[in-house]
Each structure stands twice: as C-alpha cells, then as structure tokens.
N, C-alpha and C positions, 0 to 999 in steps of 0.2 A: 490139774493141780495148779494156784495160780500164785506165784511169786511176785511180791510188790517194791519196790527198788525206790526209795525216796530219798531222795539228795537236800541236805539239809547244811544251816548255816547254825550253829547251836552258839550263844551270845559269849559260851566261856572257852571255848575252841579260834585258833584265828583262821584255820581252813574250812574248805566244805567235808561234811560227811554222809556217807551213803547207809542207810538203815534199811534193811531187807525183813521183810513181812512176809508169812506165808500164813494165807489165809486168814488174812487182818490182824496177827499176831508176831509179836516181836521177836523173831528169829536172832540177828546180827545184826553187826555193826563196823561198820571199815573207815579206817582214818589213818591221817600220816597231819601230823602236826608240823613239822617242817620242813624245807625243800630238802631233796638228798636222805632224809629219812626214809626206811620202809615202809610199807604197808602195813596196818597193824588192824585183827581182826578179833572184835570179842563176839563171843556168845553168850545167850542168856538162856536162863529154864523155860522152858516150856510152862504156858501158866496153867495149866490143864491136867497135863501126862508126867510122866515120870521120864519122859525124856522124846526127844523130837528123834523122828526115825524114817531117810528118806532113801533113795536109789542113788545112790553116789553121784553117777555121773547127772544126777539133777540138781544135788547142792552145789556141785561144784560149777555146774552150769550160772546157777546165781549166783556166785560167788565173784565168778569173773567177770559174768556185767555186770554186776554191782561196782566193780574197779574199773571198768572200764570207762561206765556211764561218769563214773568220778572223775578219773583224767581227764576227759573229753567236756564235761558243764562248767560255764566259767561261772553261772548267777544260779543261786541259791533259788529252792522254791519250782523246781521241774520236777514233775514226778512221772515216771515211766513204771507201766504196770505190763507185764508179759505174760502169757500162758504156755509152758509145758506141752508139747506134743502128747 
C-alpha cells in the first residue's frame, strides 16, 4: 500500500503544508499556520467509497511522517513517496 507525503507551499497559507495521498488520492492534510501553534489535521472523503478504512498503525504511520517531513523541509516543492511494509 503506498502513501504519498507532498509538502506544499499553498499562495493563501504563509507556512508549508503537508498533503498525504494514498494511492494517488486525497487522504489528509496537516498544517500549523503559526509559530507556537499546533498541529492541525483535516480529512477529506474518500472520492470513491463511503469511507477510507486502513490498519491503524499504518495511518498513523503517515501521519507522523507526514509531521515530521513538515518540521524537518525548509522549501516548498519536495515530495517524498514511501511504501508500507
């Protein structure tokens, strides 16, 4: 199963943010608008199924490199793709 992690600079946002794909589809979204603020994660529907349905400890797997890759890029436009064991 393959999780796509794109770090992006979006023109109405003034940070980066990290948009997570599974299987070329719009899963999540993580962002923190300003310093000292939290993390903040949305989800969207599934544009297919009636709902996304994974192994826990896999979403949460991308979950957290998807924050992590975020803390860690300072320029917009890296995009890191990983595979699931």
């Amino acid at each position: 199963m393959k999780f796509e992690i794109i770090i992006t600079s979006p023109p109405d946002r003034e940070r980066l943010v990290a948009e997570i794909y599974y299987e070329n589809m719009f899963w999540a979204k993580i962002s923190k608008e300003t310093v000292g603020q939290s993390y903040i994660i949305q989800f969207y529907p599934h544009p297919k199924n009636q709902c996304w349905e994974f192994e826990l400890d896999m979403a949460l797997r991308a979950i957290v490199k998807a924050k992590k890759d975020l803390e860690n890029l300072d320029s917009p436009g890296n995009n890191k793709s990983w595979e699931l064991p």
